[in-house]
N, C-alpha and C positions, 0 to 999 in steps of 0.2 A: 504494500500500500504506500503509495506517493503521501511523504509529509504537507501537512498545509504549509504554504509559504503564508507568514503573514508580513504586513503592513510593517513597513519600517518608521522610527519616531527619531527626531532630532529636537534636545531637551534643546534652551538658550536658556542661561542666564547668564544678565548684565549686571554688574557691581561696579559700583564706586563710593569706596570709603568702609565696609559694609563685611568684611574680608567672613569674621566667625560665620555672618550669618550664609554668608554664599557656599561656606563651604558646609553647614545644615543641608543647605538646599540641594547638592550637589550629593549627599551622602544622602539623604530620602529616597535620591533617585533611584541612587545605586542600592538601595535596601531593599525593593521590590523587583516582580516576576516579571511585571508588566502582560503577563499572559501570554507569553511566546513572542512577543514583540521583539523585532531588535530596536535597544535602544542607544545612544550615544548620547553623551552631553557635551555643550560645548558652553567653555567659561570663558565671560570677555569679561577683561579688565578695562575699566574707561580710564588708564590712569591716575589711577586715586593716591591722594596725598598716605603718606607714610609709608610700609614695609607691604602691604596688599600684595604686591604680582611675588616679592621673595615668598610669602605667607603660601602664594598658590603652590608655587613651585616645591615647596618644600611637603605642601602637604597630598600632591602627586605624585611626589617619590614614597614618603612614607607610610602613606594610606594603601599605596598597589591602587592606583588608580589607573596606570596603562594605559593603553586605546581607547578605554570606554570614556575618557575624560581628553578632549583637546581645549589648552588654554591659549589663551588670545590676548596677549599681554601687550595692551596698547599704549600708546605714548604720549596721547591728547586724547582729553574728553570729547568722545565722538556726540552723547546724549545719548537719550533709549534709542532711540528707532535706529540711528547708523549706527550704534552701536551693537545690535541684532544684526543690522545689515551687512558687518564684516563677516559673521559667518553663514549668514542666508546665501552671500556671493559667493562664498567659498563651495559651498553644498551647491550652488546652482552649477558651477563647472565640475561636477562629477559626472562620469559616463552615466549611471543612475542616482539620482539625487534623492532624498530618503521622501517615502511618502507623504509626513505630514514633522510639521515644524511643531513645539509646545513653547510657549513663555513661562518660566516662571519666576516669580520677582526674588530677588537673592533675600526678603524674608520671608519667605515661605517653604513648606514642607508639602510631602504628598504625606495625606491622610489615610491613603488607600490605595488601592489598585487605579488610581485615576487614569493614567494614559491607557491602559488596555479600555476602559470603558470607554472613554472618549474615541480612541480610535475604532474600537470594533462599532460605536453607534454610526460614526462615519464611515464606516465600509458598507455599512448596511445601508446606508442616505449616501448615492452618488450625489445628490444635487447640496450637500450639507458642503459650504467653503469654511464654516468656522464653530467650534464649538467651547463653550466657559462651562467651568467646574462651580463647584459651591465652594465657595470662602466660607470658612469658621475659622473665629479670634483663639485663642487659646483657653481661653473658657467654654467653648462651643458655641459659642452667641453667632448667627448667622453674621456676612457682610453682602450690606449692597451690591450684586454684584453683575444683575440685569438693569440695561438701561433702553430708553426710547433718545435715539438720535436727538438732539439739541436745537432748537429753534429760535423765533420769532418770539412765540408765546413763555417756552418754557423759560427762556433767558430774562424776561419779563417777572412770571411765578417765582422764580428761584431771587432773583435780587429784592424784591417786593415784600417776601417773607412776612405777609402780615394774612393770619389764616383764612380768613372770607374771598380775601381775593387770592391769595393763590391758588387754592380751591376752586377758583372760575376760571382762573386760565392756566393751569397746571396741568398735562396730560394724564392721563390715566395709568398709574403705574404699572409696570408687570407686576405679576406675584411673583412671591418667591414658592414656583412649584414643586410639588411632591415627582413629579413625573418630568421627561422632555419637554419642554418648549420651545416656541421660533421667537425670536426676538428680534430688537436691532440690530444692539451692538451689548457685551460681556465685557467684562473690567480684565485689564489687559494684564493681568499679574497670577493668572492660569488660566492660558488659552490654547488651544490647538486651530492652528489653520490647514486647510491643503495645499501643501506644498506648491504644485506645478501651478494651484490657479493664483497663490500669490506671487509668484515668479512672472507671471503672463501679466498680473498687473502692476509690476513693478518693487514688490515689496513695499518697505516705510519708504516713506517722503523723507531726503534727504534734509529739507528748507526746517523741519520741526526737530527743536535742541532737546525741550523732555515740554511734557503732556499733552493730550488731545492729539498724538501721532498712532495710538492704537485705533482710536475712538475714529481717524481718520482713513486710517486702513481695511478696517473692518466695514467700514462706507463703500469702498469700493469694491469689495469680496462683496457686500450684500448684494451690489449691482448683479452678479456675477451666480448668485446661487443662497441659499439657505443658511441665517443665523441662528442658532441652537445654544442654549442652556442647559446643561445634564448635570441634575443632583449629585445623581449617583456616583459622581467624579467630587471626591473631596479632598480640598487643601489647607490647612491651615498657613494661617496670614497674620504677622505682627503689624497690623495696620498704621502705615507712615514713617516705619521704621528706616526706610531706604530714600524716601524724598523728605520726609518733614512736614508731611502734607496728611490731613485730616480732615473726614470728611470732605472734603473739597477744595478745605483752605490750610493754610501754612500754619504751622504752629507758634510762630514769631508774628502770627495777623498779619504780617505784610505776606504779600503775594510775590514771588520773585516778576522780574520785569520779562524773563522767557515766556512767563507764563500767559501775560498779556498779548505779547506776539502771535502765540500759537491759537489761543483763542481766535484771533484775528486771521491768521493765516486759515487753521480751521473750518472759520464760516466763510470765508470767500474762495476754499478751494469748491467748500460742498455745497454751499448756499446763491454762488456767486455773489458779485460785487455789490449788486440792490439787495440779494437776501444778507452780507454780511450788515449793513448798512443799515437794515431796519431792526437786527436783533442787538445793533450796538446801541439804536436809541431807546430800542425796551429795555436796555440794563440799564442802561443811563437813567431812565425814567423810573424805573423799578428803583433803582438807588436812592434815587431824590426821594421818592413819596414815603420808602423805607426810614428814612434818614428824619423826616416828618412826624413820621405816626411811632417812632423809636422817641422821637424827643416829646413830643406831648405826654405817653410814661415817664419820663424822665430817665430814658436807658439813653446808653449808646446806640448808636448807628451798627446794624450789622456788618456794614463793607471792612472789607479787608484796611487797616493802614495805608495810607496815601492812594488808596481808590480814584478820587479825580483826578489828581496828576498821574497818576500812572496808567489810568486807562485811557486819559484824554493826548497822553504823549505815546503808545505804544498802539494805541488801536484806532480812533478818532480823530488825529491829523492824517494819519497813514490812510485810510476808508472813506476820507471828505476832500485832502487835499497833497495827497502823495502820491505812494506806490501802495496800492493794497495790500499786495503778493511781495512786498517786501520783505526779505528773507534774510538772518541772519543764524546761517545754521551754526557756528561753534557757539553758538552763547556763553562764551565765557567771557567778554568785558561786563555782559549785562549780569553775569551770572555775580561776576567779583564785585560788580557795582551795587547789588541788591546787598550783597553779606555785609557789605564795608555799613549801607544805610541799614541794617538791622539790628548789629550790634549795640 
């Protein structure tokens, strides 16, 4: 009897600064069957400050980590997305390039058999380009981890933050289901895509330094075929552990200045130029009245630290009276320039 050949799986994870927890993440891997999978991981270094790429290397040799682990010990902060993209490129120039690609964020672990689930639901769903596992914290508390694409409206609901009205123009959430779902788009910190149909479309956008570059990709894969949710794939996730970013926003309140960019870049790759345009004046406007109905309690303002200047210099000249598609992919002056203002 001929063995089943199955699906082959290419883990990523990206680290920077982050070293113990990647090498967690990298050791989960390697602790599971995956169900006859073959699996590989591949670790990039984005250049992170201190001893990180000696730390890999050393813990390559010492662990017997061999072939199953290839590291990527880069020299400049590439960001997530080209930072995956070093070894998406590398896997694309193989005579057979592995079936299906996984993210998973250097904090997090597999809680289970994830990749055999995820992929064996995707060999059964030809038309399935991308599938998310369940996030749970380390207490088991679920995480956010289906979402609906980003608009007009919801850019609106989300900065406005006061219940009656977000409630009238907030879309309808997904559940977080017992079973498969189709979704938009899955939070990009355990995901599988199909291989060949993200290579056909390009992979990550080089122009996005870090956020809204999954959120952006998975845009284009929906174009292309079926987004998927599967419970049954669980990871746990030290949430924020790797960006600093919670819930949505930074834990210093200020937002880094990449982040305004990408937002930007974001709606005007997926939205175009009139749809980035009208979702910058519903946060704008969502800000203000937020910032309104915040002081008549007598609270703060929900927005981020320096919100008008930084949204009005990073997204708002750029979408009224620049380049929309203004692209700064290393962000790293914006990146030094945000830490130096935060401290």
């Amino acid at each position: 009897m001929t063995a089943e050949i199955k699906s082959s799986i290419a883990v990523i994870v990206v680290n920077y600064g982050t070293a113990d927890l990647s090498i967690e993440a990298v050791e989960s891997v390697l602790a599971h069957q995956h169900g006859g999978h073959p699996v590989e991981v591949h670790l990039v270094d984005n250049a992170s400050p201190g001893d990180d790429a000696a730390r890999f290397a050393q813990a390559h040799d010492e662990r017997g980590w061999g072939d199953r682990v290839t590291l990527w010990l880069e020299r400049e902060n590439h960001g997530f997305g080209r930072g995956n993209n070093v070894a998406l490129h590398a896997l694309a120039q193989r005579e057979t390039p592995p079936d299906y690609f996984f993210l998973l964020n250097p904090d997090a672990t597999l809680n289970n058999e994830a990749l055999a689930v995820l992929s064996d639901f995707m060999d059964a769903r030809p038309g399935a380009m991308v599938a998310g596992a369940r996030i749970e914290r380390p207490d088991g508390r679920p995480v956010q981890a289906v979402f609906r694409f980003p608009d007009t409206r919801s850019e609106f609901a989300s900065a406005v933050c006061f219940g009656p009205i977000t409630r009238l123009f907030e879309h309808p959430a997904f559940s977080t289901a017992d079973g498969p779902i189709q979704v938009d788009w899955v939070s990009g910190a355990a995901v599988m895509f199909r291989f060949a149909t993200a290579r056909d479309v390009g992979f990550f956008d080089p122009d996005f330094f870090l956020y809204f570059e999954e959120t952006e990709l998975i845009w284009r894969m929906h174009q292309q075929g079926e987004v998927w949710f599967v419970p049954d794939a669980v990871i746990g996730h030290i949430a924020g552990a790797a960006t600093g970013m919670q819930e949505g926003r930074h834990r210093t309140k200020a937002q880094p200045g990449y982040w305004y960019d990408s937002w930007r870049l974001y709606f005007a790759k997926t939205r175009g130029v009139g749809g980035a345009r009208r979702a910058a004046l519903a946060r704008y406007l969502g800000t203000g009245m937020n910032a309104v109905l915040r002081g008549l309690t007598g609270k703060s303002p929900d927005a981020p630290t320096g919100f008008w200047k930084d949204f009005t210099g990073h997204v708002m000249r750029p979408l009224f009276g620049g380049d929309p598609l203004e692209a700064r992919p290393d962000g790293r002056t914006l990146k030094a320039d945000w830490l130096r203002k935060s401290r």
